[in-house]
Phi, psi and omega in degrees: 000317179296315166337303182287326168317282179331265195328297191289347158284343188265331166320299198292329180329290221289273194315337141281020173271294194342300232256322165247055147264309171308318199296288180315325171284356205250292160320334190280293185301303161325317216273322205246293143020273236267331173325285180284346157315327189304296171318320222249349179282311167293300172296339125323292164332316195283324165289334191268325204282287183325321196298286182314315197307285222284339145339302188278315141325306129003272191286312211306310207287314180286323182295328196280330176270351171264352159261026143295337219259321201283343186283305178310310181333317180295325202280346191283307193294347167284300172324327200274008279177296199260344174282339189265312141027269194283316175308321164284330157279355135344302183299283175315311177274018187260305175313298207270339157304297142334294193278358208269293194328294194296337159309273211305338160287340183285318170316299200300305201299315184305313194275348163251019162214050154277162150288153190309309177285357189280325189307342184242040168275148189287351161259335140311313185316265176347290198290328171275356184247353170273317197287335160314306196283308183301307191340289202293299175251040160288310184311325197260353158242019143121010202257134185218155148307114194290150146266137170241312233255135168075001196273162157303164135346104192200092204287353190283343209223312157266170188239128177267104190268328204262156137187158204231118152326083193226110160305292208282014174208147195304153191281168190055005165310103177279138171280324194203142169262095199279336213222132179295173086309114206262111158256166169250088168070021174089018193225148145326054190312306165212142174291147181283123171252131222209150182265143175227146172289135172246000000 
């Protein structure tokens, strides 16, 4: 029995060596611990000091390329904007031009079959200083007269309805003007319709 007394006192002896030798190991490991919390504390801090600049940095390089990119956006749709515009008012004023043209030919026919002694009546008068005056600020938007009568030939710009066999004038010569011809701005309103030497 004492035997058995002995052993569980040398047992319990080992299990509380055991117990503070872990305890000392434990401690030691506490002891060291707060150390690398310190460490591992600081260098978290120092990446949280980087993180927000370069965060900011970031944002700040994404905000700045999207209002690049939103300023170009603007500047295409405004130019796409004032080119639909200028086109439309083109359009329009091609249209009211169009209708313009047979007055003015009606003008041109009345004023070339007044008679000679008829010309300085005061309503030839009148009616050749309206036609002028329409000319003129057909002339000030840009609306010009083709010339034909002695010109070459040039299908971009006359309509040849005629043609006439003449030795004494040169080939492709238009000879006679039936219909004025009209541009707009470099564009084609209306074609000259015109008799040609062949």
């Amino acid at each position: 029995m004492d035997e058995e007394l002995k052993k569980e006192a040398e047992d319990r002896k080992e299990e509380t060596a055991q117990a503070e030798e872990a305890g000392a190991e434990a401690a030691a490991e506490g002891s060291e611990s707060p150390a690398a919390e310190e460490t591992s504390e600081a260098a978290g801090a120092e990446k949280a000091e980087k993180d927000p600049l370069t965060a900011a940095q970031e944002e700040n390089k994404e905000l700045n390329d999207r209002l690049l990119r939103q300023m170009a956006e603007f500047e295409n749709f405004r130019k796409r904007t004032e080119k639909e515009k200028s086109a439309m008012f083109d359009m329009g004023a091609r249209t009211v031009i169009e209708k313009i043209l047979p007055v003015i030919d009606n003008f041109e026919r009345g004023l070339d079959g007044v008679p000679a002694e008829a010309k300085n009546d005061p309503f030839v008068d009148g009616m050749d200083k309206i036609y002028k005056q329409l000319m003129k600020e057909l002339t000030d938007l840009g609306v010009k007269p083709i010339e034909a009568k002695g010109q070459p030939f040039n299908p971009d710009l006359h309509n040849a309805v005629m043609h006439i066999d003449d030795d004494t004038i040169d080939e492709n010569t238009v000879v006679e003007e039936f219909q004025k011809g009209y541009t707009f701005r470099d564009s084609i309103v209306r074609y000259s319709m015109v008799k040609v030497a062949n």
